[in-house]
DSSP file (Angstrom, degrees, kcal/mol; ACC not computed):
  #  RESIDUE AA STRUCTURE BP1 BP2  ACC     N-H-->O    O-->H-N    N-H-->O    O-->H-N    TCO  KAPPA ALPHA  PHI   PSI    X-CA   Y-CA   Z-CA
    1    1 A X    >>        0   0    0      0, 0.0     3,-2.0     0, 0.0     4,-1.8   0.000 360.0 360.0 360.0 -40.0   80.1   90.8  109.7
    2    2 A X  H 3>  +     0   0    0      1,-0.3     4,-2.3     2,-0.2     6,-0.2   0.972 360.0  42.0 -62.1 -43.3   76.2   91.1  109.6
    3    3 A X  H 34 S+     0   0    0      1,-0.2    -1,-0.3     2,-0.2     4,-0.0   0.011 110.8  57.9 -90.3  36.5   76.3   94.8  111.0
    4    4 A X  H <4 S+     0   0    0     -3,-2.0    -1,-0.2    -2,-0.0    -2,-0.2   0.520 124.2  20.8-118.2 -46.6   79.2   95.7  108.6
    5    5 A X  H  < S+     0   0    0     -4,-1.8    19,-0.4    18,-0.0    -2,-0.2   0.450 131.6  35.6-129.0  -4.3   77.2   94.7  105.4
    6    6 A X  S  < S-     0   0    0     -4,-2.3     2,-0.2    -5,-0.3    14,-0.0  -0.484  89.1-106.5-113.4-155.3   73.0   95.0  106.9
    7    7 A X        -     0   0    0     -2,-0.2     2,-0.9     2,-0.0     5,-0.1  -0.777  35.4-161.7-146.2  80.5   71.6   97.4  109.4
    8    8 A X        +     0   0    0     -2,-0.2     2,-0.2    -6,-0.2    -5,-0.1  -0.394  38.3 144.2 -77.9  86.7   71.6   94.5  111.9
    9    9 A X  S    S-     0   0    0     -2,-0.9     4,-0.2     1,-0.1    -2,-0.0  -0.493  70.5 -86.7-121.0-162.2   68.7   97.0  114.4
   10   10 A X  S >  S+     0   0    0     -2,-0.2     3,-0.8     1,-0.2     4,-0.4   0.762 126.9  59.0 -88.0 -34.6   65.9   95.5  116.3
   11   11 A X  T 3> S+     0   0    0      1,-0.2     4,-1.1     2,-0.1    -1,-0.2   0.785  76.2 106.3 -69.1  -7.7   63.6   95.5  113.3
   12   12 A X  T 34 S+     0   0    0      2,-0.2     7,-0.2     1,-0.2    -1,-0.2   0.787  79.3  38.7 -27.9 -46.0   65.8   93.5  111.4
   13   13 A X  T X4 S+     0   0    0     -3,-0.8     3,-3.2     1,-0.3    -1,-0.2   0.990 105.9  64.8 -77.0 -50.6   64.0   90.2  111.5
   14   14 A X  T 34 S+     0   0    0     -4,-0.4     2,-0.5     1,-0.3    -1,-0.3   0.633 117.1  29.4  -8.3 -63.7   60.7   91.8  111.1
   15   15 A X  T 3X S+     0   0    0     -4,-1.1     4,-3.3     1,-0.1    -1,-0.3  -0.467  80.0 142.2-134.5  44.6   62.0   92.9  107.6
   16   16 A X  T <4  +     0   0    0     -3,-3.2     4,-0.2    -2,-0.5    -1,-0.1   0.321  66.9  44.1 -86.4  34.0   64.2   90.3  106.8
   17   17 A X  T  > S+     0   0    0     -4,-0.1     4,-1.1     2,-0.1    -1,-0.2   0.641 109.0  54.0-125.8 -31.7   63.7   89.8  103.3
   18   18 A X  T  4 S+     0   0    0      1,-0.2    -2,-0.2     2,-0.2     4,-0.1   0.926 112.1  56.7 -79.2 -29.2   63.7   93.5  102.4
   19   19 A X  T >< S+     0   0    0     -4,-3.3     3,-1.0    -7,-0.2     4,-0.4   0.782 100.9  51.4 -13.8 -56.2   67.4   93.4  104.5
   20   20 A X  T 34 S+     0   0    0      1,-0.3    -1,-0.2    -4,-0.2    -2,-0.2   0.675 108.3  50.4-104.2 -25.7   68.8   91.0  102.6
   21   21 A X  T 3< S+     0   0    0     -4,-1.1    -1,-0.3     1,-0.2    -2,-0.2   0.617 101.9  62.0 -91.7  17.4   67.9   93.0   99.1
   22   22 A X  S <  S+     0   0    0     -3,-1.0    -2,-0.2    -4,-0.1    -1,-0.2   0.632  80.5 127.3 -88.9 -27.2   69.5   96.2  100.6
   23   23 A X        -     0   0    0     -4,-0.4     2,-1.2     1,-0.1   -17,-0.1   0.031  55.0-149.1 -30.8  98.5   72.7   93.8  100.6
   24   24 A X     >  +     0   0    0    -19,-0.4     4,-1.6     1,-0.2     5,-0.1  -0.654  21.9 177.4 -86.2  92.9   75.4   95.8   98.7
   25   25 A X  H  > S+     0   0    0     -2,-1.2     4,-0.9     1,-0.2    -1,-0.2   0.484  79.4  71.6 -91.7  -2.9   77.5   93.2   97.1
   26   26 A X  H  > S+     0   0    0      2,-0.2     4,-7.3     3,-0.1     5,-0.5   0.909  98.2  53.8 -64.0 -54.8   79.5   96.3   95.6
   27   27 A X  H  > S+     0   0    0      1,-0.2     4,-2.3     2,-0.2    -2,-0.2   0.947 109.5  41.6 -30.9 -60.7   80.8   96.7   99.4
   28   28 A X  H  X S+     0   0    0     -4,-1.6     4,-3.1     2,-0.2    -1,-0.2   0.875 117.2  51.9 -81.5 -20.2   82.1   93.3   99.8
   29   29 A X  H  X S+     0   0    0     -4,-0.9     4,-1.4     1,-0.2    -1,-0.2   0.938 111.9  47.8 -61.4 -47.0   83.6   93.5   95.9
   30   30 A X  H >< S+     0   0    0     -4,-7.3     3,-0.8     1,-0.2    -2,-0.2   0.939 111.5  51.2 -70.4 -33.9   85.3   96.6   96.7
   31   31 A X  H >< S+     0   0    0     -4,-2.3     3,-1.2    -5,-0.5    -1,-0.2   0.911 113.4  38.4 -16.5 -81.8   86.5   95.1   99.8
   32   32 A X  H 3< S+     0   0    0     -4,-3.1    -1,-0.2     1,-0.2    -2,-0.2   0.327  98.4  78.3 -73.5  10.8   88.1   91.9   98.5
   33   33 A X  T X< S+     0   0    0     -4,-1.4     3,-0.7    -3,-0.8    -1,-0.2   0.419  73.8  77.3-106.2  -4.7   89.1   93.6   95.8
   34   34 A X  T <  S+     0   0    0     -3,-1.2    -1,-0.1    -5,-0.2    -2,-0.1   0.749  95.3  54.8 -53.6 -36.7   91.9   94.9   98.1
   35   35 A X  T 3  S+     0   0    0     -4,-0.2     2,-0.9     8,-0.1     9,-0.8   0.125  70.7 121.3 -94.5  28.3   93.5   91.7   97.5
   36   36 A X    <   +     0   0    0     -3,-0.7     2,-0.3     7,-0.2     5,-0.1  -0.825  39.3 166.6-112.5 122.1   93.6   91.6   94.1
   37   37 A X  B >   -A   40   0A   0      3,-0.9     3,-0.8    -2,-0.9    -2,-0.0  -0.845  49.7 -94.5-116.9 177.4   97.4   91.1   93.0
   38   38 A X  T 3  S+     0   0    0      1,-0.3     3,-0.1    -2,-0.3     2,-0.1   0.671 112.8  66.0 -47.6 -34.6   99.3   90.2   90.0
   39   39 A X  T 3  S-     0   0    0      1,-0.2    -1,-0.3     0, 0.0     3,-0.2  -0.357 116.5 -71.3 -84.0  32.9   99.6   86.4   90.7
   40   40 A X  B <   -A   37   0A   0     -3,-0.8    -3,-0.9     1,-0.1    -1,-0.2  -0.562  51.4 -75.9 118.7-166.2   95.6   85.7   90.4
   41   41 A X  S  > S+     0   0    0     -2,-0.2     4,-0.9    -5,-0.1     5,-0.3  -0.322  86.4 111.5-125.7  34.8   92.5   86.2   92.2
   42   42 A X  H  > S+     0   0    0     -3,-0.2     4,-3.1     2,-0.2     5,-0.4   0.956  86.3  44.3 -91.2 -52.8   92.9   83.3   95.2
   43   43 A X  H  > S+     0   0    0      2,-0.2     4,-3.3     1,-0.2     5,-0.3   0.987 116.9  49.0 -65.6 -46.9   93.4   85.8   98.1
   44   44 A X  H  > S+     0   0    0     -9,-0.8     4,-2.4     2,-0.2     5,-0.5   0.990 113.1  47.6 -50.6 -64.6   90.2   88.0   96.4
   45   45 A X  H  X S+     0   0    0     -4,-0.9     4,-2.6     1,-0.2     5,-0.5   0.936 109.9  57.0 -44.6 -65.6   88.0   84.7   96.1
   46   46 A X  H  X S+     0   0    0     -4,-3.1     4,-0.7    -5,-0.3    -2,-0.2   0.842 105.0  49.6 -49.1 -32.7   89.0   84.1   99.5
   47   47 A X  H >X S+     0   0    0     -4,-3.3     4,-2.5    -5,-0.4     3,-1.4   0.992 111.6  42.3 -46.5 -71.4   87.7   87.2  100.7
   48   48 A X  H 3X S+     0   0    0     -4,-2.4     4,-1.2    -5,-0.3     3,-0.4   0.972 109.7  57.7 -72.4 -44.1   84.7   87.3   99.5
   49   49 A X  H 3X S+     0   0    0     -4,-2.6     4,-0.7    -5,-0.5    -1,-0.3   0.751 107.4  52.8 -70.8   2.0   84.0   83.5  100.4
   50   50 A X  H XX S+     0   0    0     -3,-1.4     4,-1.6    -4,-0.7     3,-0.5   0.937 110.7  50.8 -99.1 -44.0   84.8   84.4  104.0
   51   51 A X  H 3< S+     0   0    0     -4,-2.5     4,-0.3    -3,-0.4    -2,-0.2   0.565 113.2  37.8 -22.9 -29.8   82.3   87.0  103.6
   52   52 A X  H 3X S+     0   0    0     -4,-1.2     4,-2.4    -5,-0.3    -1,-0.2   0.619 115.8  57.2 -98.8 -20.8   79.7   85.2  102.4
   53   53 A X  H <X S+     0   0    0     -4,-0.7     4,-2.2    -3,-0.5     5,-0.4   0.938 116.9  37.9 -78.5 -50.2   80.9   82.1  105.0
   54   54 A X  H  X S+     0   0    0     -4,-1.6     4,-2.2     2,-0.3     5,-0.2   0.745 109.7  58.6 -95.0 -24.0   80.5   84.5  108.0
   55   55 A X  H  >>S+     0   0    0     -4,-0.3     4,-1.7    -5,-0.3     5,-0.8   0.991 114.5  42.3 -46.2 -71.0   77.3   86.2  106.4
   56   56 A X  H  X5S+     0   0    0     -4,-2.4     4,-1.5     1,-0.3    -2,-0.3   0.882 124.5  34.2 -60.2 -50.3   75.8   82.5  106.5
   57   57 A X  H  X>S+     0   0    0     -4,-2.2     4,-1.6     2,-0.2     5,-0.6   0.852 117.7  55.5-103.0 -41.6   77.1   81.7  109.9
   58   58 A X  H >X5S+     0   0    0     -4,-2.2     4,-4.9    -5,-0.4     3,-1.5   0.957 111.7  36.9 -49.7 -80.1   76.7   85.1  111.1
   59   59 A X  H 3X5S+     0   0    0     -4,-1.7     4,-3.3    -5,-0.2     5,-0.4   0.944 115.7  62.0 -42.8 -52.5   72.6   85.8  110.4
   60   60 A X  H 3X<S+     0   0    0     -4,-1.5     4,-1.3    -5,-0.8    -1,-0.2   0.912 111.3  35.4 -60.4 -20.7   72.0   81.8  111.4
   61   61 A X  H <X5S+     0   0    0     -4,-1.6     4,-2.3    -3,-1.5    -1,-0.2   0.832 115.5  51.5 -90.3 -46.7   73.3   82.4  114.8
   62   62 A X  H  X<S+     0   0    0     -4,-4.9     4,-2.1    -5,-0.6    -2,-0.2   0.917 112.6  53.7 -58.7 -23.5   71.9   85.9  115.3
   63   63 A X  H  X S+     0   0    0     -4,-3.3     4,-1.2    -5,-0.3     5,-0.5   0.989 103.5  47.9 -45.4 -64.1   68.8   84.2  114.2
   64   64 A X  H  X S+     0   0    0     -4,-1.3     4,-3.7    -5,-0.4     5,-0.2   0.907 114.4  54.3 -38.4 -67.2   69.0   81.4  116.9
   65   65 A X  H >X S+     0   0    0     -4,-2.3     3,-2.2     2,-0.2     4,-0.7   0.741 108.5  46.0  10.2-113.8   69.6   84.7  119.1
   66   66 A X  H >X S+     0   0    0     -4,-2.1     3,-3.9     1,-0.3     4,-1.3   0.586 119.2  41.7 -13.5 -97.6   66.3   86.4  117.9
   67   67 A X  H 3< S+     0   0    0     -4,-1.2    -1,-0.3     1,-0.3    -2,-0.2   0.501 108.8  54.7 -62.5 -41.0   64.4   83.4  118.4
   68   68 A X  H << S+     0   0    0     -4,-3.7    -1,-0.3    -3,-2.2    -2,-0.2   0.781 110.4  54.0 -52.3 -36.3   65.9   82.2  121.8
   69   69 A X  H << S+     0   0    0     -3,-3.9    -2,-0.2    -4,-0.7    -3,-0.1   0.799  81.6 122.6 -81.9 -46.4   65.0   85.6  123.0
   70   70 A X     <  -     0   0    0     -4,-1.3    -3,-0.0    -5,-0.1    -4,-0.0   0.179  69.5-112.0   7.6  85.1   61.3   85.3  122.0
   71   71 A X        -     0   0    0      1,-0.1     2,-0.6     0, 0.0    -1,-0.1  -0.179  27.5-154.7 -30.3 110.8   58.4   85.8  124.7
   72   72 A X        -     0   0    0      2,-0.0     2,-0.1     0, 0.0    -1,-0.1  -0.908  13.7-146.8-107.4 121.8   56.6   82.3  125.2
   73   73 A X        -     0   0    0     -2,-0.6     2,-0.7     1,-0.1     5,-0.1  -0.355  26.4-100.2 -87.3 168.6   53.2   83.3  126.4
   74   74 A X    >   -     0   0    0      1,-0.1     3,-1.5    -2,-0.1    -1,-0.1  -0.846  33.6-113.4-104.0 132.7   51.8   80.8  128.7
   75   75 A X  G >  S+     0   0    0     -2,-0.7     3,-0.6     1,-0.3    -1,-0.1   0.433 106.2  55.0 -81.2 -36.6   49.6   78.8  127.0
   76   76 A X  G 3  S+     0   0    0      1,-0.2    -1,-0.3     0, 0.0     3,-0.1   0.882 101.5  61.5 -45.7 -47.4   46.0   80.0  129.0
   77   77 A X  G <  S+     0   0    0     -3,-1.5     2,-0.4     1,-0.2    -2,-0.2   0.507  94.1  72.0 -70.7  20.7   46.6   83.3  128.3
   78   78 A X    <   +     0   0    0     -3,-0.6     3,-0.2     1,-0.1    -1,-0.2  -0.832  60.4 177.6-164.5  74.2   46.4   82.3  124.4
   79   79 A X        -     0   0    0     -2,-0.4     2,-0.7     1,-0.3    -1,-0.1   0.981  59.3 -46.2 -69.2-110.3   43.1   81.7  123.6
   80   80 A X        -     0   0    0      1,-0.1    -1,-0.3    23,-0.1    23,-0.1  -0.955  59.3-161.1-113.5 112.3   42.3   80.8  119.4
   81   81 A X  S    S+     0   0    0     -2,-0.7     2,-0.4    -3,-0.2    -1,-0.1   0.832  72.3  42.3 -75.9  -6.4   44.4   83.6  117.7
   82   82 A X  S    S-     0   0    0      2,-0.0     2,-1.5     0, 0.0    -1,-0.0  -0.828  83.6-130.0-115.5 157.5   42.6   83.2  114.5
   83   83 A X        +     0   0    0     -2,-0.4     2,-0.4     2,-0.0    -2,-0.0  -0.898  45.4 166.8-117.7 110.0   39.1   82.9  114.2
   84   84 A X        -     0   0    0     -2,-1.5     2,-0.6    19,-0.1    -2,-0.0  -0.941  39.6-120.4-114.7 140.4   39.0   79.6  111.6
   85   85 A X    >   -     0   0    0     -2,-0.4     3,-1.0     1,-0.1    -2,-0.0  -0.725  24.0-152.8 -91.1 137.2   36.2   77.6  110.9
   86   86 A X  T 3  S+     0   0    0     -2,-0.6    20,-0.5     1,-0.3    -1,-0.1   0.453  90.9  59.2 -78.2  -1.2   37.0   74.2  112.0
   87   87 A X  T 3  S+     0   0    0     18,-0.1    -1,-0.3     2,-0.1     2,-0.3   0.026  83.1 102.5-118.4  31.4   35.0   72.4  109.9
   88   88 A X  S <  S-     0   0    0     -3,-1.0     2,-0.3     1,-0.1    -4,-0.0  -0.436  84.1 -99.5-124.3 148.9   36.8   74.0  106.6
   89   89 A X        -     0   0    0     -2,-0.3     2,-0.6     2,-0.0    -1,-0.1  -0.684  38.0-160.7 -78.5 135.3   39.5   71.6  104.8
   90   90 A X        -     0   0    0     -2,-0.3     2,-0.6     2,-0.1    -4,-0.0  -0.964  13.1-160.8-133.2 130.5   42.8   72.5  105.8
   91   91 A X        +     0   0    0     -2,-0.6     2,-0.3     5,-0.0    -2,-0.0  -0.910  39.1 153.1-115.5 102.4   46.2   71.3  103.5
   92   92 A X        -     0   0    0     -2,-0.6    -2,-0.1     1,-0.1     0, 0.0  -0.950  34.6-170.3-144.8 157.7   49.3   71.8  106.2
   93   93 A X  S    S+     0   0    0     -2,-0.3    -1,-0.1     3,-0.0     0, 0.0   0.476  82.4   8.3-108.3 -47.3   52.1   70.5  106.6
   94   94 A X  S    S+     0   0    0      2,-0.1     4,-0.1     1,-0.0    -2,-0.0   0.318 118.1  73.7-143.8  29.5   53.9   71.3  109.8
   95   95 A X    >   +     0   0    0      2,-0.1     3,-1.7     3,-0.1     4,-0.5   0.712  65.1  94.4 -75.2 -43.7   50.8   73.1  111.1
   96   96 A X  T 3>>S+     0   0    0      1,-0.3     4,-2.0     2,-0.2     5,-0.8   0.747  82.1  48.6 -33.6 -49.9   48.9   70.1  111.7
   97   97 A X  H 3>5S+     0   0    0      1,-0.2     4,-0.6     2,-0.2    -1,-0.3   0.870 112.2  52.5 -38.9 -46.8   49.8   69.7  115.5
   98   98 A X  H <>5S+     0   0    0     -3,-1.7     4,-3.6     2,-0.2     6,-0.3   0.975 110.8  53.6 -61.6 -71.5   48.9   73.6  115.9
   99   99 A X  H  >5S+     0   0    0     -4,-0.5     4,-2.0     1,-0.3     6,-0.5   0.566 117.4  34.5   1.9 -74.2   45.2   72.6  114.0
  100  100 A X  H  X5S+     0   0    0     -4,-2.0     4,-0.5     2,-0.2    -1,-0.3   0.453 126.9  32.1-108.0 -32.6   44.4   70.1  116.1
  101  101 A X  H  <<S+     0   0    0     -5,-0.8    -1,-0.2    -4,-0.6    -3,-0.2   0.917 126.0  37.1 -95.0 -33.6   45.7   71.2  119.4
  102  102 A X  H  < S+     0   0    0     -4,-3.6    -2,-0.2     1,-0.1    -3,-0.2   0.900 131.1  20.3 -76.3 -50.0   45.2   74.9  119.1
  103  103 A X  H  < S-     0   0    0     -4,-2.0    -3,-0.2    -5,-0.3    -4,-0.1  -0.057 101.9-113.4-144.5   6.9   42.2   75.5  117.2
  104  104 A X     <  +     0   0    0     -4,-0.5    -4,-0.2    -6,-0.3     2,-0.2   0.816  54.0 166.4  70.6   9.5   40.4   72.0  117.8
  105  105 A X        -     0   0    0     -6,-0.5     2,-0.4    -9,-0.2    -1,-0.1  -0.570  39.0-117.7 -75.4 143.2   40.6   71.0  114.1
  106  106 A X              0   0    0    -20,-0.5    -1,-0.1    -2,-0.2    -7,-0.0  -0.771 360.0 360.0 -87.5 144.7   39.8   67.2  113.5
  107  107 A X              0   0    0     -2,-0.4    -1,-0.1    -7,-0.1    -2,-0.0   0.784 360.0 360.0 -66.6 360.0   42.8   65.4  112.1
């Protein structure tokens, strides 16, 4: 479902926010709109909520994917990547560990 309704490529995560506003919600109308009969709109609702159900399920796994696949550099070769002054106030929240372990910040 993610390569029927993105352009699911290798930059994909890289530009996942401009992706997700290329999302052509006419597509998935015109779609479910196949189902559209005389008796209501339940098989059209259902459409699209299995579209939008496999959307969510779809992109969270191809995430995992992406992210499973990920190079983990070994941990010498990966000196300070940012040059921070350490003695500068820092407000994080689920950086801190990084701070303090990476970059030698005091908690």
């Amino acid at each position: 479902m993610v390569e029927e309704y993105f352009a699911a490529d290798a930059e994909f995560w890289a530009e996942f926010e401009s992706r997700l506003a290329e999302f052509d919600e006419h597509q998935a109308v015109d779609y479910a709109s196949q189902f559209l009969d005389d008796k209501g709109y339940g098989d059209f609702q259902y459409e699209l909520e299995q579209i939008a159900t496999g959307l969510s399920s779809g992109l969270r796994s191809r995430f995992s994917d992406w992210v499973r696949g990920l190079p983990i550099p070994d941990r010498r070769s990966v000196r300070s990547p940012l040059n921070i002054d350490r003695s500068a106030l820092f407000l994080t929240f689920n950086y801190t560990p990084t701070l303090e372990r990476v970059y030698g910040v005091s908690s």
